[in-house]
C-alpha positions as a Markdown table, in Angstrom:
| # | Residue | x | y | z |
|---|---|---|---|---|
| 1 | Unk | 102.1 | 94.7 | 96.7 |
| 2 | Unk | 103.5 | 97.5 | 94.3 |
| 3 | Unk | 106.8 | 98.8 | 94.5 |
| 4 | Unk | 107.0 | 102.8 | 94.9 |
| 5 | Unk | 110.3 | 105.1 | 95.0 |
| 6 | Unk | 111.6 | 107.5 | 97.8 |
| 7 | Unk | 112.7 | 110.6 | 96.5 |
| 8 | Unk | 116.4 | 109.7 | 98.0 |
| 9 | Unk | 116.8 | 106.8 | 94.8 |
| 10 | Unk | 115.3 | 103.7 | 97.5 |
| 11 | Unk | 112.4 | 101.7 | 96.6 |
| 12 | Unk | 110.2 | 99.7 | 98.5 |
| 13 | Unk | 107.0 | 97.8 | 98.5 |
| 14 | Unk | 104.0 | 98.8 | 99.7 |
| 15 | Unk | 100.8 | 96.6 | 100.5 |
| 16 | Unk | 98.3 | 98.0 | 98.3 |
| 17 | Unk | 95.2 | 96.8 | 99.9 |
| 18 | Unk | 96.2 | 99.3 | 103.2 |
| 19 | Unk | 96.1 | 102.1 | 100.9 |
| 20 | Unk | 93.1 | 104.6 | 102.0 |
| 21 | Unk | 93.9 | 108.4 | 99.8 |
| 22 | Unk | 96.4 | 109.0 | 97.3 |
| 23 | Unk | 97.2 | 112.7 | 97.1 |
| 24 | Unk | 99.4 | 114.9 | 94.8 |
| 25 | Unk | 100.2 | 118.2 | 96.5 |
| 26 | Unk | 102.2 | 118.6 | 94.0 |
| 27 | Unk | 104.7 | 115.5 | 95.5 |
| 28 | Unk | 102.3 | 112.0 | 95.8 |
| 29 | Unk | 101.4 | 111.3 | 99.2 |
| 30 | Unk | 100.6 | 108.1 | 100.2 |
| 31 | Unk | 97.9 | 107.7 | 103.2 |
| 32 | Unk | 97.5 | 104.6 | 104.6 |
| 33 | Unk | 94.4 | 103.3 | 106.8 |
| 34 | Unk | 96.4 | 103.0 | 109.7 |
| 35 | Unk | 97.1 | 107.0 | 109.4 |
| 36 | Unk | 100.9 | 106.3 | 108.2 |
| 37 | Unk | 102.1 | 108.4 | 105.1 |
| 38 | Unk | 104.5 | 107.8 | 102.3 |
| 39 | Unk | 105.8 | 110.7 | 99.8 |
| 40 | Unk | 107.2 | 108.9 | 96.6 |
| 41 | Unk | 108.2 | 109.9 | 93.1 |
| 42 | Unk | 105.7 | 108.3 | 90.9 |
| 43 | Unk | 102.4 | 110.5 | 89.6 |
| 44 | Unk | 99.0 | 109.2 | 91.3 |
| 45 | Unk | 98.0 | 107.8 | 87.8 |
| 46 | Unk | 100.8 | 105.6 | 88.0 |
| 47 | Unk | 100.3 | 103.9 | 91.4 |
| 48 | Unk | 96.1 | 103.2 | 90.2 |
| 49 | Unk | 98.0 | 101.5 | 87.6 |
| 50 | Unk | 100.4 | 99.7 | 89.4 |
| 51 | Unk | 97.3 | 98.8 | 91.7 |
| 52 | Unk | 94.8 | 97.7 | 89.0 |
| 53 | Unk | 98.0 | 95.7 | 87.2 |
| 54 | Unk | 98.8 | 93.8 | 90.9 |
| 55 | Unk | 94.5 | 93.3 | 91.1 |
| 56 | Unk | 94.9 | 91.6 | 87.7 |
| 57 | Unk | 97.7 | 89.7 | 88.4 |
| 58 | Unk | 96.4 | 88.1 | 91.2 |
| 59 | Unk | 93.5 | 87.2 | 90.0 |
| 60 | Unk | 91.3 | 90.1 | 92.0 |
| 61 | Unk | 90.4 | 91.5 | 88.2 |
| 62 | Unk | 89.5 | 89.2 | 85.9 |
| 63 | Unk | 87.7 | 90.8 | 83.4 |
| 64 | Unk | 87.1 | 93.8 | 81.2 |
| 65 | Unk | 83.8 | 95.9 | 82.5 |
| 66 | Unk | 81.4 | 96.5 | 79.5 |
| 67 | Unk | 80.9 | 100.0 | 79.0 |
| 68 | Unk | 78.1 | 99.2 | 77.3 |
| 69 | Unk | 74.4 | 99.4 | 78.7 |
| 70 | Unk | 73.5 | 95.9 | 77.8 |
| 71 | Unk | 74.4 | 92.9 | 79.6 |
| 72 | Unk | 76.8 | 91.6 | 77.0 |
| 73 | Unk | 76.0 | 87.5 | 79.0 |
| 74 | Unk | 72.6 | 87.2 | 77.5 |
């Protein structure tokens, strides 16, 4: 879950798996899989953020990717 803002000063959660686009047009738009959208105040950059920091959290990330070619486990 990650915690986005209305543009009216309210905040609310939103379940972060359901998420299917993220759009800015300019405002961020919100799609969901289920076809229900969301405009809130915070960039595109910061909800893959708030995303990858929730992923982390919970254990879904758990470490860095090698941007290296080798295999850095031999």
């Amino acid at each position: 879950m990650i915690r986005v803002s209305r543009f009216n000063g309210t905040s609310f959660v939103i379940n972060c798996e359901w998420i299917e686009t993220l759009e800015s047009t300019p405002d961020t738009v919100i799609t969901l899989v289920n076809g229900k959208k969301y405009v809130v105040k915070e960039s595109v950059d910061d909800i893959i953020d708030s995303v990858v920091e929730f992923k982390r959290r919970a254990g879904f990330i758990n470490r860095l990717i090698n941007p290296l070619s080798e295999n850095d486990d031999k």
